[in-house]
N, C-alpha and C positions, 0 to 999 in steps of 0.2 A: 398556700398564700393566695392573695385576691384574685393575683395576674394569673393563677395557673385555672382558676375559675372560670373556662372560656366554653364551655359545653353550651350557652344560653346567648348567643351573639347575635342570633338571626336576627333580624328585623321584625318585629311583630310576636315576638318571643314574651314569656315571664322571665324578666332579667332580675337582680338585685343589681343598682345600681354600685359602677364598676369607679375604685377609686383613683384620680389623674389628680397629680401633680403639676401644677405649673408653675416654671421656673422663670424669673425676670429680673434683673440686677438694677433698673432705674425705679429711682422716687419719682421723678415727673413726667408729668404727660405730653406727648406726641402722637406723633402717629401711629406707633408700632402698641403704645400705651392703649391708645385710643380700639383700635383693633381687637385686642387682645379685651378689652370690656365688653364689647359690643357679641364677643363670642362668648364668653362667661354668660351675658346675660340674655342670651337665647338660646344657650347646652341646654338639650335635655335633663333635666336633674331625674327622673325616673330608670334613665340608663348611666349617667353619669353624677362622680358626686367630686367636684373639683376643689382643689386642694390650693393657696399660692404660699411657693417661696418667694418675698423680698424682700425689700428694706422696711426696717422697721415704722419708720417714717415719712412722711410725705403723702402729696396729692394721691397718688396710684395706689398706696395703701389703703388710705382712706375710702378712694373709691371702690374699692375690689371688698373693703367688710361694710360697706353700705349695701352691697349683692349677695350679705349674708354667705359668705363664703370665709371659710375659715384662713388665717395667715399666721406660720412662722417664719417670723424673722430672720433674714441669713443675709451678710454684706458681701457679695463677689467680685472682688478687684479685679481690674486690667488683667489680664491674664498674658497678657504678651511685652507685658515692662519688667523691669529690671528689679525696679524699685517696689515690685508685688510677690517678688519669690515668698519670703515667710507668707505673707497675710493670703496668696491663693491658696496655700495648702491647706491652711488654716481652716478655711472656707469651704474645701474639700472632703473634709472633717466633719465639721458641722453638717455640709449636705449629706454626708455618706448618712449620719446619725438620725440626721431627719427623715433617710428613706427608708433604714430601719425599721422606724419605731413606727412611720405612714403606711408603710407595703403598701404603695399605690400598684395596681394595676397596670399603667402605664405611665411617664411622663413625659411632658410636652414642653419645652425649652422652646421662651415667646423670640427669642433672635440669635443669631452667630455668638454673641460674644459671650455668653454663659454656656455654651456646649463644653469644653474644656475642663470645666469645672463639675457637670454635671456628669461627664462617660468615667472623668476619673473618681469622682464619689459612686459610681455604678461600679466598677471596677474593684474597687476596696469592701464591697458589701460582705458580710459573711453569708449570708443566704445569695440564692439566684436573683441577680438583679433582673426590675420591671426592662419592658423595652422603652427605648426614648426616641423621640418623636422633636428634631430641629425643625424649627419656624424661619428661615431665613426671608429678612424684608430688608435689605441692604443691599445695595449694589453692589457687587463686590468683582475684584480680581481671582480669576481661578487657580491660584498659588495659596487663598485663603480657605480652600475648603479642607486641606487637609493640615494648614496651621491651627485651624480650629478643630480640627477633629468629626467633621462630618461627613468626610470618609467613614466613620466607625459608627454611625448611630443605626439605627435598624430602616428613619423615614426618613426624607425630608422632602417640603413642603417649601417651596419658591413662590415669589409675590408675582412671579412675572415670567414671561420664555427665556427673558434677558439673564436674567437670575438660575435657574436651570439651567441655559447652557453655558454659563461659568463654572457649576457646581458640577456638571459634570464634566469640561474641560478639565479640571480640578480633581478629579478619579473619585467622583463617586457614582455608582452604577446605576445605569440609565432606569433600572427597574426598581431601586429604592428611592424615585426624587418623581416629582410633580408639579405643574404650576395651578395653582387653586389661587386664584383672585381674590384680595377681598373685598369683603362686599359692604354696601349703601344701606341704612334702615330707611327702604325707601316710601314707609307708614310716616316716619316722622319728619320726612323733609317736605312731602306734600300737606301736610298743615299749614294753618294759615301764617306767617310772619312776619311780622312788623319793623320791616327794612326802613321806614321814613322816622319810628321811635331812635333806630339806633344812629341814624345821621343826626338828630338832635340834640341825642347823649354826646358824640362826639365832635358838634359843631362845624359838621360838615353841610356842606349849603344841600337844600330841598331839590335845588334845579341843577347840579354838579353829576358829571359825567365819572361817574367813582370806579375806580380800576381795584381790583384786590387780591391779596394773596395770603392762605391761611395757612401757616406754617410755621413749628420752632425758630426763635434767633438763632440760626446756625449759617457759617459764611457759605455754605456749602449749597446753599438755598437761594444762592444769587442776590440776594435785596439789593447790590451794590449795582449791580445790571439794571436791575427797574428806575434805580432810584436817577443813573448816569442816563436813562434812555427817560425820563419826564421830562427834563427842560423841554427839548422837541416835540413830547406832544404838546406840554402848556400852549407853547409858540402857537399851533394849529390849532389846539383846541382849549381856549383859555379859562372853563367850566370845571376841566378835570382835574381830580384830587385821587390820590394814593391812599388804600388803606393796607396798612398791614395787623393781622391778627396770629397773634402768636406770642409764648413765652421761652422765656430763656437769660442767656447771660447778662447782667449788667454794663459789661462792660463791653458787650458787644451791641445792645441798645441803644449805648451815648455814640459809640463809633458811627451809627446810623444817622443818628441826631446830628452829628457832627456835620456827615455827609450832605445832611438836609439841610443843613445850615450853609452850608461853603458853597452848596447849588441854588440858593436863596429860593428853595421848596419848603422853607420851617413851617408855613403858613397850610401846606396842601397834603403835606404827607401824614396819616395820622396813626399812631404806634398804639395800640387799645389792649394788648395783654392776651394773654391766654383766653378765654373766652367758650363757655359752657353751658347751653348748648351752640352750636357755631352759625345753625342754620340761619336766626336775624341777620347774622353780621353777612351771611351769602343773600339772601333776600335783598339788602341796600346796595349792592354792588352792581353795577353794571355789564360790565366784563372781570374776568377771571385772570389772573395771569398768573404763571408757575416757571418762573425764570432759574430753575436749580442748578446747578452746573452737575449732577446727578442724581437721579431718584431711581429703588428700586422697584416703584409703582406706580406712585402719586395719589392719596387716596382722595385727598383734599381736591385735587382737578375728577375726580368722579362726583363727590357730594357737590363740588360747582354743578356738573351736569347734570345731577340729579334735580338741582333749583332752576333748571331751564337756564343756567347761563353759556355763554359761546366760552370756551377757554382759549388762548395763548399761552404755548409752553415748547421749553426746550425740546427736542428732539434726544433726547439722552435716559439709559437705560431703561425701565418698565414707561415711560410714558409714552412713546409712540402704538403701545400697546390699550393705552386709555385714551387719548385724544385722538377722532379720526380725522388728519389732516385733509382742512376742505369742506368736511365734511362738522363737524361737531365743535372746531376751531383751527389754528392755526400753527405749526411746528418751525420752531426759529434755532437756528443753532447759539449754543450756549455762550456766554461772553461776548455775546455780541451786541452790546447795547444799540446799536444804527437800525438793526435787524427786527431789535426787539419792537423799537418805538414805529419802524417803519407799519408793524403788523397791528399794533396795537392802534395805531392811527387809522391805518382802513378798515376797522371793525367800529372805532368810535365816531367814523364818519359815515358809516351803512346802517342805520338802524334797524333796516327790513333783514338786513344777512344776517346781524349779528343776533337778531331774533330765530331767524328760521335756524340757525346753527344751535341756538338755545334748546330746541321742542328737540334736533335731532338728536340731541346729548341726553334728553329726559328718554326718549327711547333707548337709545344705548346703552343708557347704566339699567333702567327695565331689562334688557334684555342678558345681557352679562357682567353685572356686577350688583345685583339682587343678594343682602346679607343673608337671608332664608335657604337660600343656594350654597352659599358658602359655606355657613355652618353644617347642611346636611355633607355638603362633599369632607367636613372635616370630621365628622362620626363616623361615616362612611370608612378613615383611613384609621380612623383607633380601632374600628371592630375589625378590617383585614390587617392591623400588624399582630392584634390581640390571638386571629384565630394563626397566623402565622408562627406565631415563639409559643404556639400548645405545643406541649410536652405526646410525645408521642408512643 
């Protein structure tokens, strides 16, 4: 089979490129979405020839066979409800049949919550299954590393230190787990873009002090902290407006709206959707704000620093590991709307800081969180698990 193909791994080698699977259960894009592109479409295709299971439908579909990469369909339920027993085995089934008939070489599962689905369809294989390769980008409790199962996988790959040492609080062994960063396409945030076209698309004033934060409608993302911490800065600074960019629930949209409404912000906050490519809508913003009540990274507060903006952000899970507090912006603890507005106010009233903290940020993410980095350090970990499970 492919995987047992490993006599040609070295670096600088004539390889035949080696086939990866990668497994992802969402239709829509985020961050972990967003990621998981930006890696596809800087693989090597001469050492590697990747493969995606997901959903049949939707955005991430779409974009992953726009990168001419091949997609079979497979739907992986909750794997921890009640109400998924039939439809996960199910699911198990189909992946097992997929890996089959693929014999990838390795596969690489893009988050926690499809491991489970993936070790038991490895498990059920009639032939020797490939090794698998977990992506954890979640913040997580380390009670979840061995409800999902990555205890048993052969790597895994953490977005952050934070993240690591829950995983291996969690019993997985300090020698199969890493924190690899991901990384900024830092070619295409330094082109030129046109931040004053997208305050006109969205009717935001030319001379407006614009606070932003790019990220899914999920409540977990804080929007309800920013949204309760703007009255106080309006008061001080009566220029500023909110944007948020991001898709998601409807019904968690209106709740927003709602919010903006009942703080008589309808006028200053503006909801713009999903948004592809993000870089304009970072260009017209002034400051960055990343109010989450947990991230296991924050990639969006990197592409801010990569556009030269100063960021404010929670202090919680991988982001104290991206924003250096002081230094590149400003760490607030979470739910703390008084906290938030206090911070966001002395950066919107420093223009010279809140610049020099900008240029600090565009060196930081240069220096570590470079996507060409990232992706080497993740070929880097397919050819040592690859040369690890040779048959000996």
């Amino acid at each position: 089979m492919d995987y047992d193909r490993t006599d040609e791994l070295s670096p600088g080698c004539a390889v035949v490129a080696r086939s990866i699977l990668y497994v992802h259960g969402m239709g829509t894009i985020g961050g972990a979405e967003h990621d998981l592109l930006l890696l596809l479409r800087e693989l090597d295709r001469e050492a590697w020839n990747p493969r995606m299971a997901c959903l049949e439908r939707g955005p991430f579909r779409a974009s992953v066979a726009a990168l001419n990469i091949p997609v079979s369909p497979v739907t992986l339920p909750p794997w921890r409800k009640l109400s998924s027993l039939f439809s996960r085995y199910a699911a198990c089934r189909r992946l097992s049949t997929l890996l089959e008939e693929a014999e990838p070489a390795l596969v690489h599962v893009n988050d926690l919550w499809w491991v489970p689905h993936t070790v038991c369809a490895a498990k059920s294989m009639k032939h020797r299954a490939p090794p698998v390769i977990a992506h954890v980008r979640q913040a997580m409790k380390p009670e979840k590393a061995q409800a999902y199962a990555l205890d048993r996988v052969d790597y895994v790959l953490a977005v952050s230190r934070q993240v690591q040492g829950a995983l291996e609080q969690g019993g997985v062994p300090p020698e199969r787990v890493e924190t690899l960063y991901s990384g900024v396409d830092l070619t295409a945030c330094s082109g030129p873009h046109d931040g004053e076209h997208i305050r006109n698309k969205h009717d935001i004033p030319s001379n407006a002090l614009l606070i932003g934060t790019v990220a899914n409608l999920l409540a977990i993302k804080g929007y309800e902290v920013m949204i309760e911490a703007l009255p106080a800065v309006v008061e001080q600074v009566p220029s500023a407006h909110y944007m948020i960019v991001g898709g998601g629930s409807d019904v968690y949209r209106e709740r927003l709206r709602q919010l903006c409404a009942d703080r008589g912000l309808a006028a200053r906050v503006h909801l713009v959707g999903f948004q592809d490519p993000v870089w304009p809508y970072l260009a017209a913003m002034d400051l960055y704000v990343q109010p989450s009540f947990n991230e296991g990274f924050g990639l969006a507060a990197v592409e801010a620093m990569a556009m030269g903006k100063a960021v404010v952000a929670t202090g919680v899970g991988g982001l104290p590991e991206v924003v250096a507090d002081g230094e590149t912006g400003l760490l607030v603890s979470s739910g703390d709307a008084t906290g938030l507005s206090r911070a966001v106010l002395s950066l919107l009233h420093d223009r010279s800081r809140r610049e020099r903290m900008g240029s600090m940020g565009v060196t930081r993410a240069r220096e570590r969180f470079d996507l060409k980095n990232t992706v080497a350090g993740i070929e880097r970990v397919y050819r040592d698990v690859l040369v690890r499970r040779r048959p000996r």
